[in-house]
N, C-alpha and C positions, 0 to 999 in steps of 0.2 A: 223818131222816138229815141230818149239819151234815158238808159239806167244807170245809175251810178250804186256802187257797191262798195264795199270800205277796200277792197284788192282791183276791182275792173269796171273800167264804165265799159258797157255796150250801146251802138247803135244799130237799131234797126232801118233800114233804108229801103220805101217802097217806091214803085213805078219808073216815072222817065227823070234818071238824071244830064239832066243836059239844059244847054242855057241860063236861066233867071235861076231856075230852082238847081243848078252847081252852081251859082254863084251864092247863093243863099245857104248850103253847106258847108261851102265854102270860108264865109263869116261865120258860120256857127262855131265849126272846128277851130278857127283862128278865135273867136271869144272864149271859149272853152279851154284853151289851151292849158290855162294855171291847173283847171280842177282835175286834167287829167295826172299833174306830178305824180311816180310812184308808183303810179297804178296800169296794170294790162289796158288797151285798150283793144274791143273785140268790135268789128262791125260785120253784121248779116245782110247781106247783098241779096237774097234769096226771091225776094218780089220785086228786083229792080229789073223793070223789062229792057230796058232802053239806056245807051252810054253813049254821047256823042263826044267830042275834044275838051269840051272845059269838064264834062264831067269824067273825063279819065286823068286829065291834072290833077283836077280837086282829087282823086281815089289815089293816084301816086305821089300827091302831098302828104295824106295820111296816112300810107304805107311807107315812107320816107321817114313818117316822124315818128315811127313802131307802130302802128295799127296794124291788127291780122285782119285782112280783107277775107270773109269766106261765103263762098256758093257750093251749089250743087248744080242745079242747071246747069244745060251745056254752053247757053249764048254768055254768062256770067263765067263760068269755066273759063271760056277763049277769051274773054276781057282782061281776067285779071292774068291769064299767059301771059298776054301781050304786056301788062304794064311790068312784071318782072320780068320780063326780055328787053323793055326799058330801065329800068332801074338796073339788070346787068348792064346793058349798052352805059348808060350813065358813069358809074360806078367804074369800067375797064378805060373812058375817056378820061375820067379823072386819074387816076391810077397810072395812065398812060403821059399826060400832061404834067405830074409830080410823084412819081412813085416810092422819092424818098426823101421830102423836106429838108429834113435833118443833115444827112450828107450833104445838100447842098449847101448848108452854113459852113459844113466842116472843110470843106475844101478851098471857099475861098480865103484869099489872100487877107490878115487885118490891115487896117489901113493907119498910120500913124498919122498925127496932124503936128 
């Protein structure tokens, strides 16, 4: 279920995500993307029993793109641990891979033709 409010859309998100139905939030998120411009986006994890690999993508696509992911339960607790112990992992490889663009223009050589 998508609320849209003139500051934040919420999603509420029940049962098993995982397989057809992350691939189907998956498109949802990805069609929706315009109507969220500008706006908070909040999603409640709360009755989501079940997370298997596409359904933790699809959750750290939308955490990726500003979604606050929130639960209280504890199996939803240790999910969304894990995918911002990913998103650090992510983020320290990148970081680690280019940590400073810009210098790297500044240093090389220009090249006359």
């Amino acid at each position: 279920m998508i609320t849209d409010t003139p500051f934040e859309q919420k999603w509420v998100l029940q049962g098993r995500l995982c397989g057809g139905w992350a691939l189907d939030l998956q498109e949802k998120w990805l069609s929706t993307r315009s109507t969220r411009e500008g706006r908070k986006c909040a999603v409640d994890l709360e009755d989501v029993i079940f997370v298997d690999g596409k359904g933790e993508c699809v959750l750290l696509q939308m955490a990726s793109e500003g979604a606050v992911l929130r639960a209280s339960r504890a199996y939803m607790k240790h999910v969304l641990e894990s995918l911002k112990e990913q998103q650090r992992q992510i983020s320290k490889e990148t970081h680690e891979c280019n940590p400073n663009p810009e210098a790297e223009h500044q240093t090389q050589p220009s090249k006359t033709l």
